[in-house]
Every structure is written in C-alpha cells, then in structure tokens.
N, C-alpha and C positions, 0 to 999 in steps of 0.2 A: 672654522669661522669665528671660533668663539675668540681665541688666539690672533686672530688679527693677520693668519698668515693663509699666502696668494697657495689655492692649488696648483695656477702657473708656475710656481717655481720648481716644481718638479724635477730632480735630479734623480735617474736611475742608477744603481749602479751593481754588477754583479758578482764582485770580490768577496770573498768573506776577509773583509775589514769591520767585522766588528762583534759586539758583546753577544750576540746571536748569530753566530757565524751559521750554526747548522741550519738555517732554515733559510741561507741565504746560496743561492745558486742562478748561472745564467738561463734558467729555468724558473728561476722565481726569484728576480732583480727585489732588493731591498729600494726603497724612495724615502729622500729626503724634502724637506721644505722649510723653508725658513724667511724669516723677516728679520732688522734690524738688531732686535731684541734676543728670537726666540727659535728653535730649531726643533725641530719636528724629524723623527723615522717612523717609517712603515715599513712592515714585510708580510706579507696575507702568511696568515699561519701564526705571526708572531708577536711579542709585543708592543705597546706603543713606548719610543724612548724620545725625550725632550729632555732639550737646553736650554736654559733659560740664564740670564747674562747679567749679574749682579754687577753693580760698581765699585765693589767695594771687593766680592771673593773672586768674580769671572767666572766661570761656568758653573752651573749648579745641574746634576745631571737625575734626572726621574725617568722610572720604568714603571707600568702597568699593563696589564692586561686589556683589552677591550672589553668591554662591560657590555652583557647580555642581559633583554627584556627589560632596561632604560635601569639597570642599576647603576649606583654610582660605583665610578675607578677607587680600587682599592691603590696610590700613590703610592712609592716605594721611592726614598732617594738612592740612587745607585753609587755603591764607592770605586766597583769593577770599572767603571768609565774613566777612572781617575788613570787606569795600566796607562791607555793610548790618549788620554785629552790632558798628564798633565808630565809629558818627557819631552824629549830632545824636540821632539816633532813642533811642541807649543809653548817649548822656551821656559820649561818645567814650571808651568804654570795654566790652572785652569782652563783651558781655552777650546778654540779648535783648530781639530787635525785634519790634514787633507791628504789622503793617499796617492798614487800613480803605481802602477804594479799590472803587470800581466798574470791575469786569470786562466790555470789552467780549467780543463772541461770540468769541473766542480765546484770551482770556482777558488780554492787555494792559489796562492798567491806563488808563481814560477821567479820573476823577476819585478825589480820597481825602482823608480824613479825620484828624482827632489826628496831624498831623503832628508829631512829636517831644515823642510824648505817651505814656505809658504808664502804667499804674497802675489801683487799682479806683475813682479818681476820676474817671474819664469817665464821662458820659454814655452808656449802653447809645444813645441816638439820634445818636451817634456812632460806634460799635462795628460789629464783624462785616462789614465790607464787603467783598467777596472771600472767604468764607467758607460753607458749610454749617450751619443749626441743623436739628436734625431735631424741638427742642423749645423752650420760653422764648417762645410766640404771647403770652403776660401782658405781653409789654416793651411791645409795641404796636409803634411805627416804631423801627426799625434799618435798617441797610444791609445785613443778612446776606441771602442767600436770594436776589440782583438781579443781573442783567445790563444792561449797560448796550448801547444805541444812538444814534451820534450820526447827527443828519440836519439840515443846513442850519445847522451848527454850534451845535443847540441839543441836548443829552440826554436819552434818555427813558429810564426802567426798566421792568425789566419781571420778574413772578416767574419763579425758577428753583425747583423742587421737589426736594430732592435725591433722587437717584436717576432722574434723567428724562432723562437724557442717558448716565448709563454704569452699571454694574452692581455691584451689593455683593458681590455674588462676587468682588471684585478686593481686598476689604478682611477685614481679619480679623472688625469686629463689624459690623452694618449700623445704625451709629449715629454722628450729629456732636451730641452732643448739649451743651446750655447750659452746666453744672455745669462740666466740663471747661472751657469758654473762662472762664467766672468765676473760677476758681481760676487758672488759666494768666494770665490777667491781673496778678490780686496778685499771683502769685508771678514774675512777668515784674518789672513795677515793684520789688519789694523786691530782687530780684536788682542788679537796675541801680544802685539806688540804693546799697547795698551795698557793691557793686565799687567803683563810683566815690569813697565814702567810705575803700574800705581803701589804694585808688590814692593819695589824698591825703594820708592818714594815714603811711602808708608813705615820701611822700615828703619830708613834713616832718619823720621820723626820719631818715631820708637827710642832708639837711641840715643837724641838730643832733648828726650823730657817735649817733643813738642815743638820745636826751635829747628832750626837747618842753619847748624856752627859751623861743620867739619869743613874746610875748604875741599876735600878731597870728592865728599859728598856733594857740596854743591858744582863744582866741576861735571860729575859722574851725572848730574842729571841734565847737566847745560847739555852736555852730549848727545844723551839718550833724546832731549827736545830736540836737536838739530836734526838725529835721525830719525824721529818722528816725524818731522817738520817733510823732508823730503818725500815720505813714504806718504804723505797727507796728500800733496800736490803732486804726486804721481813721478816723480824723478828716472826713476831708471823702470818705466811701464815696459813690458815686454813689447816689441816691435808686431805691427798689424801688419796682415800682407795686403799688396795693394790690390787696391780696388775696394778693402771694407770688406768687415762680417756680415752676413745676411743672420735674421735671426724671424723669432717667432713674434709679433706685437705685443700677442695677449699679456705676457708674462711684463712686456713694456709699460704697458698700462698701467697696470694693476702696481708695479713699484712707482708712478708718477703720482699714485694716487695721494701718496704721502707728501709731495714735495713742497717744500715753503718757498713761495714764491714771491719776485718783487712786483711792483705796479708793470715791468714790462715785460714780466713774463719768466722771467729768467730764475734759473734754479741747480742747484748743487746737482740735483739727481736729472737733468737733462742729457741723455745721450747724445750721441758723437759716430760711435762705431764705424767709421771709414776710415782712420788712421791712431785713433786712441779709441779707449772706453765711455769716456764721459767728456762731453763739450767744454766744460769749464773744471780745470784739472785740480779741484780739491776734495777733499773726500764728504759726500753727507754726511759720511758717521762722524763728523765732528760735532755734528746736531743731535747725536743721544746718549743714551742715560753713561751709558758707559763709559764715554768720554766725558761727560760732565760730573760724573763719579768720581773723576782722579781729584789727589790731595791740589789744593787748591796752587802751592806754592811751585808745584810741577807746571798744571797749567798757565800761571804766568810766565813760565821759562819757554811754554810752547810760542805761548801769543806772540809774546815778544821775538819773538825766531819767526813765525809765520807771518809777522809785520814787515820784519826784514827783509826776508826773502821776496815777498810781494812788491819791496818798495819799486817806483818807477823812477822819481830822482834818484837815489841811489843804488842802481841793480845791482844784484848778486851775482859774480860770473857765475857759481855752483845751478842757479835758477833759473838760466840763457835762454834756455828751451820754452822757457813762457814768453809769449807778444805782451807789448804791453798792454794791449785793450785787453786779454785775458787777465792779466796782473785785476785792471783798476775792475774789472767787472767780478772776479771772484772778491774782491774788495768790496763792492757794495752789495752782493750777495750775503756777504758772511756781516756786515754791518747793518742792513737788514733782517735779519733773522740769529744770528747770537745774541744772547740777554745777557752773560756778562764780560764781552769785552773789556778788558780796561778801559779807563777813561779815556778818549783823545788819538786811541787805534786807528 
C-alpha cells in the first residue's frame, strides 16, 4: 500500500527464475506485483525483493527480510539481480526480464521459450511458461499452467491447476490473473527498450562534451526513436484470438485508477481486449518518470517521429494499421496530458 502497488496484479509463477530460487517451487509459487514505477516479489518463507525504476540508471534492485514485531526492514541493494536483469534478456541494461520456460516437478527449469525476447510482440503461444493464469482459456495453446517431465530424454507436459499444489491463503488475492501479465509485458519491453536508449543517448553526450556533433550518433538515435516510436503505438502487437480476452476487473480498476483523462473521458490506459490490448494504441508509460527521464535531445527525436507517424494529412504507410479517428484522438490525449511537447505538436 505504501508503494502505491495494486495487490490485483498479482502474477504467480513457479520456476525457480530467480535469486531465491530454493524457496521457490510449484508448491510454493513465488508473486510478483508491480505498478508503473515499481516492482514487488514475494515467496512465504522468503525475502522481500523490489525494483524500483530510475531515469537515469533503470533498475535499482533491494532485498530484505520481512520485519518482525513492527521493526523496521534492514534494506539491502542487491548486485546478484544485476546476473538476470542486466544481459541479453534486457538489452544489457538494468531492466526487466521476463522468463517462458517449463518447470519441471521442483521447479527447475526443463525447456523455455522468447529467449531474449520481450515486449507485447510475442506470440502469447510463446508466453506464460512457468507461470500461473487463473484466466485468458480464449489464447488457446500457451506454456502457462504446465509442468514438465522428462523420461528417456524426450518431455512431456502436463496440466498444473493453480491452487492444486499450495494454498491462497499464503497470497494476498487468490488470483494470477491474464490482464496483469499483458500489461507487465508491455510495460516490461518499453522499459527495456527505454533504458537502453537513454544508456546510449547519454553516452554520446558523454563523448561530445555535452553536444550531439557525430552524424553517425545522431543517425543511431533517429533510429532507435523510430523504433521506439513503433513499439509506443503498438505496431507489430502480438495477434488476439477472436472473440477477446476475458479477464479479472478488479486488477482493471485498480490500473484506471491512475489514468489522466480528458473532458470526455478518454485515456491512454483505456482497455480494448477484444482484438488489441488497449483501446487507443499508444503506450501510457509515455506519461512516467522513465520516459521523461531520457536525455532531452533523445526525446525530441521521439516527438518528432511520434508526430509523424500520427499525422493524418500525411499518413505513414509503416502506421496503416491506425484509423484515423485513433490517429487524432491519441493526438489529443497525449496534448492534453504531456507537459512538454514541443511547441506546436
């Protein structure tokens, strides 16, 4: 509560993917939670570890103990986090990582999936592996919900029910529910991708005393903004099966709670879920610290690119896939609630 993050978002998962692997088993699922900002693990038994999401370094990662008879948390910053949150997986840079992997009966890891892959462009029949849904049966085949066994060196799966193995009494809500991992995903990738941009951006200020001279430099980030730019308004989103996701509200709720809205209602974090993710295809986390964190000379490269692509007199064929009443309405979304646009955006 204190953290500002939803117990709704609650993500189970029962891989030992991570820095307390031993106390993580499909008998005693590890839970994550997280907000815009800030990322939360629990495992009863174990400690508490948080991420918190600088502008400037991207992940900053703490471990403690849970504090007995209202002591305060002895804080630890953790560097071990750095093995899996700062390689291939998140673009060798702070961030976060998002597993896929079949759990055998202990929960090691037999096979996995989107290896150094993140973002809402994968394939949900690559997704979830090692993981809890308690909803999202519409995807059809994913990896989430499986146990794996190997025998004479060939693998077999088999379903895991959550709750069939340990008890929800150990968790704050009794839900791993879809919505949560969809959004955790985009906003997993736009992190990454982000950080990695401000890393580069930064360091060819470094190099120019402060200035952005190198043509070669300023090219390499015109780039990186186009492929930001895409990744912002959702370009290559992994295909939904028809008919929509069905999901859990509560967890809905509780992320609208945030949403900057205009006089008619209309908002970045507006769901969709019948054919996309979000109704109006640009990312909210263009509205936090993180993204407002990058070198300034970066974000002009974005604007300017995400001006483009929005335009409606001029369409971009790369941007087809938007209507225009989406164009002009994430247009006055983002003109209503960005503070510094350039002038005349």
């Amino acid at each position: 509560k204190v953290l500002d993050i939803p117990a709704t978002s609650q993500m189970l998962l029962f891989s030992t993917t991570s820095l307390q692997l031993r106390f993580i088993s499909p008998r005693n699922p590890r839970s994550l939670f997280f907000n815009e900002d800030v990322y939360l693990g629990y495992i009863p038994g174990g400690r508490i570890e948080i991420i918190s999401l600088d502008p400037e370094v991207g992940g900053i990662f703490y471990i403690f103990d849970i504090p007995q008879n209202g002591a305060r948390p002895v804080v630890e910053r953790s560097e071990r986090c750095m093995n899996c949150h700062a390689d291939d997986d998140t673009r060798q840079v702070p961030g976060i990582a998002i597993k896929s992997v079949i759990p055998g009966p202990t929960g090691g890891s037999l096979n996995s999936y989107r290896r150094e892959q993140i973002g809402h462009q994968i394939p949900f029949s690559e997704r979830f592996g090692g993981w809890h849904l308690t909803s999202g049966e519409e995807i059809g085949h994913h990896w989430g919900n499986l146990i794996g066994r190997l025998s004479n060196g060939e693998m077999s799966t088999q379903k895991l029910e959550p709750g069939t193995l340990f008890s929800w009494d150990k968790y704050p809500v009794a839900t791993s529910d879809i919505l949560p991992q969809l959004i955790h995903e985009h906003q997993g990738g736009f992190v990454d991708r982000v950080v990695e941009a401000s890393y580069r951006a930064r360091a060819y200020l470094h190099e120019g005393n402060g200035r952005l001279t190198n043509r070669v430099h300023i090219e390499t980030l015109k780039k990186t903004a186009d492929e930001l730019v895409r990744y912002l308004l959702f370009a290559d989103e992994a295909e939904f099966p028809r008919g929509g996701i069905a999901y859990d509200t509560a967890y809905a709720e509780d992320f609208a709670r945030h949403a900057k809205r205009l006089p008619n209602g209309a908002s970045l974090r507006d769901l969709d879920m019948e054919t996309r993710l979000f109704k109006y295809r640009c990312s909210y986390m263009i509205d936090t610290a993180i993204f407002r964190g990058i070198p300034d000379v970066f974000k002009q490269h974005v604007y300017r690119r995400l001006g483009e692509a929005l335009s409606v007199e001029k369409p971009d064929p790369a941007f087809g896939y938007l209507p225009s009443r989406e164009k002009q309405a994430i247009q006055a979304i983002l003109r209503g609630t960005l503070e510094d646009l350039p002038k005349g955006w």
